[in-house]
N, C-alpha and C positions, 0 to 999 in steps of 0.2 A: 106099879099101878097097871093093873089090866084093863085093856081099852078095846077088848075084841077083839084083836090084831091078829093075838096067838094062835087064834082058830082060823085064820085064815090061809089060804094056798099063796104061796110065792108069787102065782101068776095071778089071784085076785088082789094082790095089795098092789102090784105094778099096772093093775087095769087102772084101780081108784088112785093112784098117782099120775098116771097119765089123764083121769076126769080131772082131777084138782088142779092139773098144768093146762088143761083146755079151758076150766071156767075162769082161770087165774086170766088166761089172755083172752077173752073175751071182757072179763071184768075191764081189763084196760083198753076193749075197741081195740083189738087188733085182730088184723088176718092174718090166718097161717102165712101166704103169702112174703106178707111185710114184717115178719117177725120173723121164718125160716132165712129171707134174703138176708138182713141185718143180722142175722147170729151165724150169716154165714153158712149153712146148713142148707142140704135140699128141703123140698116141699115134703119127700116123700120119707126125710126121714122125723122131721118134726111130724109129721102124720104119725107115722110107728111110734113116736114116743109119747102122743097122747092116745095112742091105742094102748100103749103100758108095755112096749116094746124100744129099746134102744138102749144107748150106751150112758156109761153115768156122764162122761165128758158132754157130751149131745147138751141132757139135763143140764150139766152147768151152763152151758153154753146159753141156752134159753134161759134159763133165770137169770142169767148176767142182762141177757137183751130187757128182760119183762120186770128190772129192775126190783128181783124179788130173792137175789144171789143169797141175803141174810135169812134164806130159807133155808140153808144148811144149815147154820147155828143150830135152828130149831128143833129140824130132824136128827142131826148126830150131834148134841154140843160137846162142846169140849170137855172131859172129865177131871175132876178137880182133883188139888194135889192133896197129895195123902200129907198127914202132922209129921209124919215122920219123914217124908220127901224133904220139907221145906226143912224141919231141924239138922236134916244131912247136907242140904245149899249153904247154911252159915257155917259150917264149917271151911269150907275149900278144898281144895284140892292139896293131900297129904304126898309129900316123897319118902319113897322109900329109903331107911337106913340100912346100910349097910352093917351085919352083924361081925365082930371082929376088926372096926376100924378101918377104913379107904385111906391112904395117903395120897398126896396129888401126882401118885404114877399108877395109881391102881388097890385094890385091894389088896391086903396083907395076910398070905394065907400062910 
């Protein structure tokens, strides 16, 4: 599904992530401030990271505080196992025989 994205620059989809991390905490009445303190982080870097600059650690970091962390789900969920993955789980895990017979001092060559 194309949602526009595609046609976007690197540095405009990390601007509109950092608007969406600023309305987000605003939505919940908070200040940079009181939100950088609590997540641990300067002022100056939760600033750059709703300017759509900073590190993805930072990101989590605020969304742990702005209690919106199951925002990763959304963004990258997790991909599902393939038919064939899960038919290969019931099996277990196979040992190797030895061709020509092993006695219990070693193989018989």
């Amino acid at each position: 599904m194309d949602t526009g994205h595609e046609s976007l620059s690197d540095r405009a989809i990390a601007a509109r992530l950092g608007e969406r991390l600023r309305a987000l905490r605003l939505r919940r009445n908070r200040t940079q401030e009181d939100v950088a303190a609590r997540a641990a982080v300067s002022l100056g870097t939760l600033k750059a990271l709703e300017a759509g600059r900073g590190k993805l650690e930072t990101l989590i970091a605020i969304l742990r505080e702005l209690g919106a962390l199951a925002a990763v789900d959304a963004l990258l969920p997790e991909p599902p196992v393939s038919p064939l993955a899960l038919a290969r789980r019931g099996q277990g895990r196979r040992r190797a025989s030895a061709k020509g017979g092993a006695g219990p001092d070693g193989p018989t060559w």
